[in-house]
TIZA-289084 format. One record per residue (C-alpha): residue number from 1; residue in three letters; x negated, y negated, z. Coordinates in Angstrom, 2 decimals, always signed. Example, Ala and Ser with C-alpha at 12.3 -4.5 7.8 and 13.67 -1.06 7.14 Angstrom:
! TIZA-289084
(1, "ALA", (-12.30, +4.50, +7.80))
(2, "SER", (-13.67, +1.06, +7.14))
! end
This chain:
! TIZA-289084
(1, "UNK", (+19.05, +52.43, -33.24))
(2, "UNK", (+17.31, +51.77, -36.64))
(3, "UNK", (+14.50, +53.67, -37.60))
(4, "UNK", (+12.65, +51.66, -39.97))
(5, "UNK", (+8.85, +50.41, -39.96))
(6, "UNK", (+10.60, +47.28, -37.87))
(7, "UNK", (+13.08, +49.29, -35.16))
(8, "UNK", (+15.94, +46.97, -34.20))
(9, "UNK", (+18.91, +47.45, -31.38))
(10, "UNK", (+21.42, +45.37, -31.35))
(11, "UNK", (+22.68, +44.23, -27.97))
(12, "UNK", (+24.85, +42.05, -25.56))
(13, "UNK", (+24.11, +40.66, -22.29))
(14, "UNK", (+26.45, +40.16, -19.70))
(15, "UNK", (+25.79, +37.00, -17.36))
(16, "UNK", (+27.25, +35.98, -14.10))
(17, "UNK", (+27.87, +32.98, -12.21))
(18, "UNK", (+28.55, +32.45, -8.37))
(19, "UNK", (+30.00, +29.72, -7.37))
(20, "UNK", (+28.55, +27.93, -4.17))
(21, "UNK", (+25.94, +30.33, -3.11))
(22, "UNK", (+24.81, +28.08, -0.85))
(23, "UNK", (+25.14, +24.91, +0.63))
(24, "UNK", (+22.22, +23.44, -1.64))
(25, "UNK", (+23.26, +24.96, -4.77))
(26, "UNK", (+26.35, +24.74, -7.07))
(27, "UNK", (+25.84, +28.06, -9.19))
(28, "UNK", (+23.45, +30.79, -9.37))
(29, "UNK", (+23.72, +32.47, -12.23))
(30, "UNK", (+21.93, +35.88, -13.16))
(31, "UNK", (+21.62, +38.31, -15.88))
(32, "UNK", (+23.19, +41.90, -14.56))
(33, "UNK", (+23.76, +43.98, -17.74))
(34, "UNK", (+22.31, +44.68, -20.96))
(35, "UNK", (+24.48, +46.61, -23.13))
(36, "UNK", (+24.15, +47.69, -26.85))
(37, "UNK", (+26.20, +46.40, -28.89))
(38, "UNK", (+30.12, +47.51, -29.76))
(39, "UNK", (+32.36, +46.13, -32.43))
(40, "UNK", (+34.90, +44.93, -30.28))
(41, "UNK", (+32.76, +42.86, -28.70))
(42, "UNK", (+32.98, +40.48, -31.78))
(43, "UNK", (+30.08, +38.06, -32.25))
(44, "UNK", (+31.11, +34.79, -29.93))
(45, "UNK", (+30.39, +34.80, -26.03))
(46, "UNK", (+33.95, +35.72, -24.27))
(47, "UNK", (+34.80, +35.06, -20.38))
(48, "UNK", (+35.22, +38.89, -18.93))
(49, "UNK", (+36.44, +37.28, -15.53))
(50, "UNK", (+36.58, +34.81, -13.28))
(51, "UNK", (+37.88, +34.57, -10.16))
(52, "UNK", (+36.81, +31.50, -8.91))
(53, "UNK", (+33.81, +32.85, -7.13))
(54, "UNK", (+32.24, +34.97, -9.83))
(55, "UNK", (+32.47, +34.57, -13.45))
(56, "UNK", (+31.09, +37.13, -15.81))
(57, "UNK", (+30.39, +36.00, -19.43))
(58, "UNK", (+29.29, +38.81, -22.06))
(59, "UNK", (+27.14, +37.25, -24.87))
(60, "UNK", (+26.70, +39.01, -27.94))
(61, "UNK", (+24.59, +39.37, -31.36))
(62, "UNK", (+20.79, +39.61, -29.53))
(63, "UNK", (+18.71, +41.62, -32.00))
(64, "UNK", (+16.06, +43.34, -30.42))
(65, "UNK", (+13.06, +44.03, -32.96))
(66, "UNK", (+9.73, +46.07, -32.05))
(67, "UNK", (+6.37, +44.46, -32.95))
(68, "UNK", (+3.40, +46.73, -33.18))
(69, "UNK", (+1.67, +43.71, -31.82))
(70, "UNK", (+3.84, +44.17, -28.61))
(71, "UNK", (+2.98, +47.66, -28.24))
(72, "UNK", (+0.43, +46.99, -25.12))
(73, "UNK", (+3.67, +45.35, -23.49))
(74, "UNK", (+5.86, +47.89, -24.36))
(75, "UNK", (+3.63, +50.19, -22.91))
(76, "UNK", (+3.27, +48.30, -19.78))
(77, "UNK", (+6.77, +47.76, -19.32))
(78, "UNK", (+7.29, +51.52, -19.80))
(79, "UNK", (+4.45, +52.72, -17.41))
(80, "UNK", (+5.97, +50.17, -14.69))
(81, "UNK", (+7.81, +53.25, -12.94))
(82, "UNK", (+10.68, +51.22, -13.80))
(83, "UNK", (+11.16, +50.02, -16.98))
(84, "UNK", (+12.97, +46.95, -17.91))
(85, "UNK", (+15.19, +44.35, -20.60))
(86, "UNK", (+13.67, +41.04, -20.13))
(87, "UNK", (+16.44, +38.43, -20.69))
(88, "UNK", (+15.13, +34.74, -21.03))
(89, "UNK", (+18.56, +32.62, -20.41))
(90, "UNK", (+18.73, +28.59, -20.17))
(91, "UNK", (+21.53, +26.57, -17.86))
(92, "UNK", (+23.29, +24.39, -20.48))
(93, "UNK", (+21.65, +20.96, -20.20))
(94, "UNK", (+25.69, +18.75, -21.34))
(95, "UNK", (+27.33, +21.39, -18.50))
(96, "UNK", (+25.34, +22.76, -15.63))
(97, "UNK", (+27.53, +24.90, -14.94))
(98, "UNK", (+27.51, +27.32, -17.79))
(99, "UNK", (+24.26, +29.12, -18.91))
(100, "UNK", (+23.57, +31.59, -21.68))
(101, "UNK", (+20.81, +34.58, -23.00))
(102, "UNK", (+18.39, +33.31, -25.44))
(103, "UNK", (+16.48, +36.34, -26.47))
(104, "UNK", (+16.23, +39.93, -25.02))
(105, "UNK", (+12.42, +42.14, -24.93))
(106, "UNK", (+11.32, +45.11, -23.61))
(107, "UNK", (+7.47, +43.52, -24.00))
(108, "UNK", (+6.14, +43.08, -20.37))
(109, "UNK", (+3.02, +40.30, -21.93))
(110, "UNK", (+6.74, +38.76, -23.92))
(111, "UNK", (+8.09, +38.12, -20.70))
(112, "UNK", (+4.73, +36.57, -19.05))
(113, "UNK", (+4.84, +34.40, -21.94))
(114, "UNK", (+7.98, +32.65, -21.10))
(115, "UNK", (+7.28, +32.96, -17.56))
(116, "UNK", (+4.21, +31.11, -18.39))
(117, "UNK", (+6.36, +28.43, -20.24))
(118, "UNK", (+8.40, +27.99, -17.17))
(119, "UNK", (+11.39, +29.44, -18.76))
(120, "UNK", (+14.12, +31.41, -15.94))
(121, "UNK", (+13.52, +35.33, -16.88))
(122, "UNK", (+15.91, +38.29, -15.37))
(123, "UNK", (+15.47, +41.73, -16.18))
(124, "UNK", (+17.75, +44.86, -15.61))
(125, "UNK", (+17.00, +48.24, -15.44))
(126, "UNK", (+16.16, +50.34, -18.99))
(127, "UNK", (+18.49, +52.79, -19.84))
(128, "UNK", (+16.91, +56.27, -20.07))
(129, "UNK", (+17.74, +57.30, -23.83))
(130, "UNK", (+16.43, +53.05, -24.09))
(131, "UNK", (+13.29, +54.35, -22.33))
(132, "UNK", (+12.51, +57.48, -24.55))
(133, "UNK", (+13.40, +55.69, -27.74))
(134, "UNK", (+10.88, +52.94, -27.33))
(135, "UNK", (+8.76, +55.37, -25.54))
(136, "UNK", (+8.46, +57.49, -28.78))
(137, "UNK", (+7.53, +54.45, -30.77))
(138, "UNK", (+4.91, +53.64, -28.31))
(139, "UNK", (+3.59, +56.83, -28.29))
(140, "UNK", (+3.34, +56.80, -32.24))
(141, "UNK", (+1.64, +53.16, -32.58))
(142, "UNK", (-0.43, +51.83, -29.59))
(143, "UNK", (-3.57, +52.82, -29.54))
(144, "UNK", (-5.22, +50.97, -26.31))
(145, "UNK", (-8.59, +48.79, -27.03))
(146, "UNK", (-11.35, +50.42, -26.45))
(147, "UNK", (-12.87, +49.65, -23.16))
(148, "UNK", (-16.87, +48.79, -23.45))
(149, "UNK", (-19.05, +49.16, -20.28))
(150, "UNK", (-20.76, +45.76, -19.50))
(151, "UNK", (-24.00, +46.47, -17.55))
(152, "UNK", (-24.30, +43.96, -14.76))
(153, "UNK", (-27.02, +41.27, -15.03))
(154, "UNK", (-28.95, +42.25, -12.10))
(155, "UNK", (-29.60, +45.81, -14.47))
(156, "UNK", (-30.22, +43.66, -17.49))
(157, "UNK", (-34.19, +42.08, -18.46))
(158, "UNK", (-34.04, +38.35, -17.06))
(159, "UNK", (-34.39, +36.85, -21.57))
(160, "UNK", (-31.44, +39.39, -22.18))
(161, "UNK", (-28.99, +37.48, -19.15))
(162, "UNK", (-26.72, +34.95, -20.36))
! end
């Protein structure tokens, strides 16, 4: 965990495939692990198993970097009750049946951004020591906007209603 102006983790994400889920699809593939990152496991994505049913692939070299701009996602994320990694991953458009991570937040708005661009989002639980380190860099930069009272129209002179 770096503790510069920018913070940065580095991490890996471990994605898994089923096989014939169902009689209407051929995979189904989800994100189940978030993991930060280890020497050993070197910087190319590497088959963990497969067994013809499920096939676990851990992907490494995500960077994760904190934004002070983010820091009303972060917060939300954190104040969910259950915090969260957001993963955004894409199914390989030459070979449907492989998929991979793109990027990796813990910004709540982030991830309504991709949702928003129709991109496939999983997220797995937040570590606790995760949770308290981006918790104390919440803590030390958001500072919510100000919330300003509107007075309703009716309460408002009829030249002063827009």
């Amino acid at each position: 965990m770096s503790t510069v102006d920018r913070p940065a983790l580095e991490v890996a994400v471990v994605i898994e495939r089923e096989a014939r889920p169902n009689r209407w699809q051929d995979w189904r593939f989800r994100i189940t692990e978030v993991l930060l990152h280890e020497a050993a496991y070197g910087s190319e994505p590497r088959l963990l198993r497969d067994d013809g049913k499920l096939a676990r692939w851990l992907h490494p070299g995500f960077r994760l970097e904190l934004f002070r701009d983010e820091c009303e996602g972060y917060h939300l994320n954190l104040t969910s009750g259950a915090p969260v990694w957001f993963v955004m991953w894409r199914i390989d458009d030459e070979d449907p049946s492989r998929a991979a991570p793109v990027i990796v937040s813990v910004s709540y708005t982030e991830a309504g951004r991709w949702l928003d661009a129709q991109e496939r989002i999983d997220n797995v639980p937040l570590p606790a020591d995760i949770a308290a380190w981006l918790q104390a860099w919440t803590d030390e930069h958001y500072r919510p906007e100000p919330k300003e009272r509107k007075r309703p129209a009716s309460f408002q002179r009829p030249q002063d209603r827009r």
